[in-house]
N, C-alpha and C positions, 0 to 999 in steps of 0.2 A: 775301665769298662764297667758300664752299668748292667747291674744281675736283677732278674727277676723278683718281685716280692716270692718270700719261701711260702711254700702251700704249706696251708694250715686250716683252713677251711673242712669240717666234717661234712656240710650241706650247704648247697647253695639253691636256692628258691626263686625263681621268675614267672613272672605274668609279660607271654604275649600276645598286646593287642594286633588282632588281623589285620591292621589298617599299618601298622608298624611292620609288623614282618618283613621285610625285605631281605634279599639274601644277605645282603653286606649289615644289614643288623642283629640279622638269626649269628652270621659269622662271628662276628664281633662278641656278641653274649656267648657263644658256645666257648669259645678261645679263654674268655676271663673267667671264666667256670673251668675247665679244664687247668689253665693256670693256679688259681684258688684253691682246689681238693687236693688234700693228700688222698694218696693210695686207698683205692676203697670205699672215698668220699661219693656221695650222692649228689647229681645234679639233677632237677627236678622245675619243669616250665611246665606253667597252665597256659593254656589257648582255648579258643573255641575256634567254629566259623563264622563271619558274620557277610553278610548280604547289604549293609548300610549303603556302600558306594556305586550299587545297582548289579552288582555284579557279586556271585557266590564265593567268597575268595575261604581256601583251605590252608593254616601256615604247618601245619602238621607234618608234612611231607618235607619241608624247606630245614624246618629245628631239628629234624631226624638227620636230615644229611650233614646240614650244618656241625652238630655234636659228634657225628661219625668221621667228617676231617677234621676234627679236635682230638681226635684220639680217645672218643669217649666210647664207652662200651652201652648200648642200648639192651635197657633190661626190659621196660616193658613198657605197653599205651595202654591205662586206664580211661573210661569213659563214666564218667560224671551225672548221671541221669539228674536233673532238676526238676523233673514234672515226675508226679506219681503216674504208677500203672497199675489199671486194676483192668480185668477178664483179658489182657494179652495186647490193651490199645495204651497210649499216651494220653493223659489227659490235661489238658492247656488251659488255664485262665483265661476264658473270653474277659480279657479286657479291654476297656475301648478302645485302648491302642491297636493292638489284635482287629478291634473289627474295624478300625477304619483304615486300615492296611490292607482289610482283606476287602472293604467298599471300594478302597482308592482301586486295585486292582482289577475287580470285575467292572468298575464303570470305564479303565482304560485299554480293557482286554489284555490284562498283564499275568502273568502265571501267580499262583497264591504265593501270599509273602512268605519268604522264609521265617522259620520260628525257631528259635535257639533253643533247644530243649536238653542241650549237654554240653559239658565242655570236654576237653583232654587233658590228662592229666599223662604228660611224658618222664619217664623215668631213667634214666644213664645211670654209669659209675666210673671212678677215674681207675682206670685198671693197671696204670701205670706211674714212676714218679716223672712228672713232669719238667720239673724243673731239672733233675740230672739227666733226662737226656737228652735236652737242648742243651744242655753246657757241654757233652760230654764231644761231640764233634769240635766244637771249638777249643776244646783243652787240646783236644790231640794233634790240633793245626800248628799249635803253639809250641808243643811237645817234640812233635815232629817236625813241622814244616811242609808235611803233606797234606795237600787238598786231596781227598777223596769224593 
């Protein structure tokens, strides 16, 4: 029988891009992060939102849930401000990029482009050992011979 690599991991660190998130990726990264921490360990993903594929896509909601059927304990979402603020507004670099995102739109009657002005920074813990309690059903099969 082949065992788990033993968690030994204090922190583990990811960047997810919005165009990647999909559930069975969010799953996948939350599971090897969960497996990796010991007891305590910090799992920690940046995201943002992004708009690239015409559409406003959030993964923020997908890596929450993802890590919560991992078994991981959600500590907190941090939000990332990139653009200064001064009297209580956002202030953006009109960069050409910017203005011709926001040309392309008013010449095709399109809502203003989106502007990435923050990202997320999500934060977990492993709250439990991972690896002895997936073993520990299994030993007891063996032990016993009941399937529970």
């Amino acid at each position: 029988m082949e065992l788990e690599p033993t968690a030994s991991a204090d922190l583990v660190v990811t960047s997810a891009p919005p165009h990647q998130t999909v559930a069975e990726v969010a799953d996948r990264v939350a599971l090897a992060a969960a497996r990796l921490l010991r007891v305590g360990g910090i799992f920690v993903a940046l995201t943002h939102n992004d708009a690239a594929g015409g559409e406003l896509t959030d993964p923020t909601g997908q890596l929450v849930t993802s890590a919560q059927y991992a078994d991981l304990l959600y500590l907190q979402h941090i939000v990332a401000v990139h653009v200064p603020i001064h009297c209580g507004r956002f202030h953006v670099d009109g960069t050409q990029k910017v203005s011709r995102a926001q040309h392309r739109a008013s010449v095709h009657r399109l809502p203003a482009p989106h502007l990435r002005i923050h990202s997320d920074v999500l934060v977990f813990v492993q709250p439990h050992d991972h690896a002895a309690r997936s073993l520990a059903p299994a030993r007891a099969v063996i032990e016993t011979g009941v399937i529970r």
